[in-house]
C-alpha positions as CSV (number, residue, x, y, z in Angstrom):
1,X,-19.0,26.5,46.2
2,X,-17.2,24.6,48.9
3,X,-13.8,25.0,49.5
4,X,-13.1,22.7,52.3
5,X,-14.5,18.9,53.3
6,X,-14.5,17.5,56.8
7,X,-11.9,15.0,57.1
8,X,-12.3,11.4,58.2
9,X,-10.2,8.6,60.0
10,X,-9.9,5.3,58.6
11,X,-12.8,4.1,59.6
12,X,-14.8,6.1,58.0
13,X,-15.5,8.7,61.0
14,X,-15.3,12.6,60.8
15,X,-12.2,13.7,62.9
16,X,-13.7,16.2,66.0
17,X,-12.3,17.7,68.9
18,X,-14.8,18.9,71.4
19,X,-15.0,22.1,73.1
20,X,-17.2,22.2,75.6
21,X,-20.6,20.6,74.6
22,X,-19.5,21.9,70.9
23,X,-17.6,19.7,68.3
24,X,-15.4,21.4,66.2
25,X,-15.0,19.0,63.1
26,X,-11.2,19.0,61.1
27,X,-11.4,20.3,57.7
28,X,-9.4,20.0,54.7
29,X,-9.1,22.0,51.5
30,X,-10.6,20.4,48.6
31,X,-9.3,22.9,46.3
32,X,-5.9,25.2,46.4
33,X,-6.7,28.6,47.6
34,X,-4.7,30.1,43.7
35,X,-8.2,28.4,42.3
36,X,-10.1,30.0,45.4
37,X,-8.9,33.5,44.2
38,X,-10.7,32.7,40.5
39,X,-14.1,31.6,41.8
40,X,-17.3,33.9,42.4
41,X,-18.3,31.4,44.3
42,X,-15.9,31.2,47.4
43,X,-17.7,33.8,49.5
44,X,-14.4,34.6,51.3
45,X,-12.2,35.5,48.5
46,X,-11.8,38.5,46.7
47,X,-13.1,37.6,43.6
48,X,-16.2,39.3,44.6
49,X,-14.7,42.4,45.8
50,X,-12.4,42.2,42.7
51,X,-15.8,42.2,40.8
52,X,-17.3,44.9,41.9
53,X,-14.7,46.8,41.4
54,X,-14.2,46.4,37.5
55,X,-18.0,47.6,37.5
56,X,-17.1,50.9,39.2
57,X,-15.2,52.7,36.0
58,X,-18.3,52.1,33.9
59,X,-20.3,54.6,36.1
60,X,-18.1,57.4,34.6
61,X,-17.2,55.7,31.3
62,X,-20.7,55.0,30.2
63,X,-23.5,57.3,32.2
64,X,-25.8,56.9,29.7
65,X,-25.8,53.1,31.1
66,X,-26.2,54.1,34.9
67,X,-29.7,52.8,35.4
68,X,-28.0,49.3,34.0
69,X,-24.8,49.1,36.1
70,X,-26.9,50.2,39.2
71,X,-29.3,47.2,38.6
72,X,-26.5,44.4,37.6
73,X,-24.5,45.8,40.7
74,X,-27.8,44.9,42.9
75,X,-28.5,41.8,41.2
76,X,-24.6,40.9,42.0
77,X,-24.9,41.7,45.4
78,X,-27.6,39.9,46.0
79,X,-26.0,36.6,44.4
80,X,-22.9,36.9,46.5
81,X,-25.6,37.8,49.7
82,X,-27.0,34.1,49.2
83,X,-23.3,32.6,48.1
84,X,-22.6,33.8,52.3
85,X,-25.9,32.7,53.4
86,X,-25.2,29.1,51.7
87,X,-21.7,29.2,53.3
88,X,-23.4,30.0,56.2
89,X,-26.1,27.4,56.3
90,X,-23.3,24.9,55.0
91,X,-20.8,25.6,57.6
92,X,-23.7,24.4,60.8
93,X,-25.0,21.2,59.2
């Protein structure tokens, strides 16, 4: 799920700049951003947007399956909902 790392000096130490009384750590990409766009689970690419989207024509093109595609849309929203949340959590340890 991660798409960046902290990056470290030689010695093994994470590089940080403070501002303030808050460190703000350097980061580096551990994957390119092309593979980003292909994942569902980089909260901040499209992919999930891009998603959601294909489910939309089904409404009209199958409404005998609404009940369905209503449910699977909550189910995904609720998976990329944590995928943030983990970001989230991720991003302040």
């Amino acid at each position: 799920m991660r798409h960046e790392k902290v990056l470290i000096d030689g010695s093994g130490n994470p590089i940080h700049n403070a501002l303030g009384e808050m460190l703000i750590f350097d980061r580096g990409k551990l994957y390119d951003v092309k593979d980003r766009n292909k994942r569902l689970g980089c909260p901040h690419s499209g992919v999930n947007l891009n998603f959601e989207l294909i489910l939309e024509p089904l409404e009209t093109d199958v409404p005998q399956c609404m009940t369905q595609i209503l449910e699977y849309k909550n189910k995904f929203k609720t998976v990329v909902i944590k995928i943030y949340a983990l970001d989230y959590k991720g991003g302040n340890l």
